[in-house]
C-alpha positions in Angstrom: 10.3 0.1 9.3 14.0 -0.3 9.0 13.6 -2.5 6.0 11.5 -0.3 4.4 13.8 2.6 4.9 16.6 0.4 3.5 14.5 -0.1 -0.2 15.3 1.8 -3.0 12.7 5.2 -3.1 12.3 5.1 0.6 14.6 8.0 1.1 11.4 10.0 3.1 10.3 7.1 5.2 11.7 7.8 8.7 9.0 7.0 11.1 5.9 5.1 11.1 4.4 8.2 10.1 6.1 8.8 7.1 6.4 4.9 6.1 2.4 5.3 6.8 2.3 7.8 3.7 4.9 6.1 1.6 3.0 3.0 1.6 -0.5 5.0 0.8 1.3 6.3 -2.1 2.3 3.1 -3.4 -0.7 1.7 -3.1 -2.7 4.6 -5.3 -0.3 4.4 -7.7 -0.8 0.1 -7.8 -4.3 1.5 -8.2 -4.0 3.6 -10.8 -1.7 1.2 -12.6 -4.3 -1.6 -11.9 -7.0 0.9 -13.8 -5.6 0.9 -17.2 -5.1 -2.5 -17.3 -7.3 -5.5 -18.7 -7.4 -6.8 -14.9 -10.6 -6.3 -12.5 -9.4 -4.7 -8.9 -11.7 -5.6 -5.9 -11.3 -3.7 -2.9 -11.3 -5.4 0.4 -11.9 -3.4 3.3 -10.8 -5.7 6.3 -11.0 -3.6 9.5 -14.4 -4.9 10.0 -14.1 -8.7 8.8 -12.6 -11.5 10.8 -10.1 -14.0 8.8 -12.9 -15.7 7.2 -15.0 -13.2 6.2 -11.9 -11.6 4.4 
């Protein structure tokens, strides 16, 4: 968590809470990012594969 704190635009992340919702953020706005761009985005939700079903 340090590291992330460290990063430039981390100033919020101070627990694993907040890190948490600072990496949720970054990864809707990859999404969103992803969505106007010529490139496909599949979704992989591994909580319920093993390493080689993901």
């Amino acid at each position: 968590m340090s590291k992330l704190a460290a990063s430039h635009g981390t100033w919020a992340v101070h627990d694993l809470s907040s890190a948490a919702d600072h990496l949720r953020f970054e990864a809707d706005l990859t999404g969103r990012l992803l969505d106007v761009s010529p490139w496909r985005l599949l979704t992989v939700d591994v909580a319920t594969l093993d390493a080689n079903e993901a």
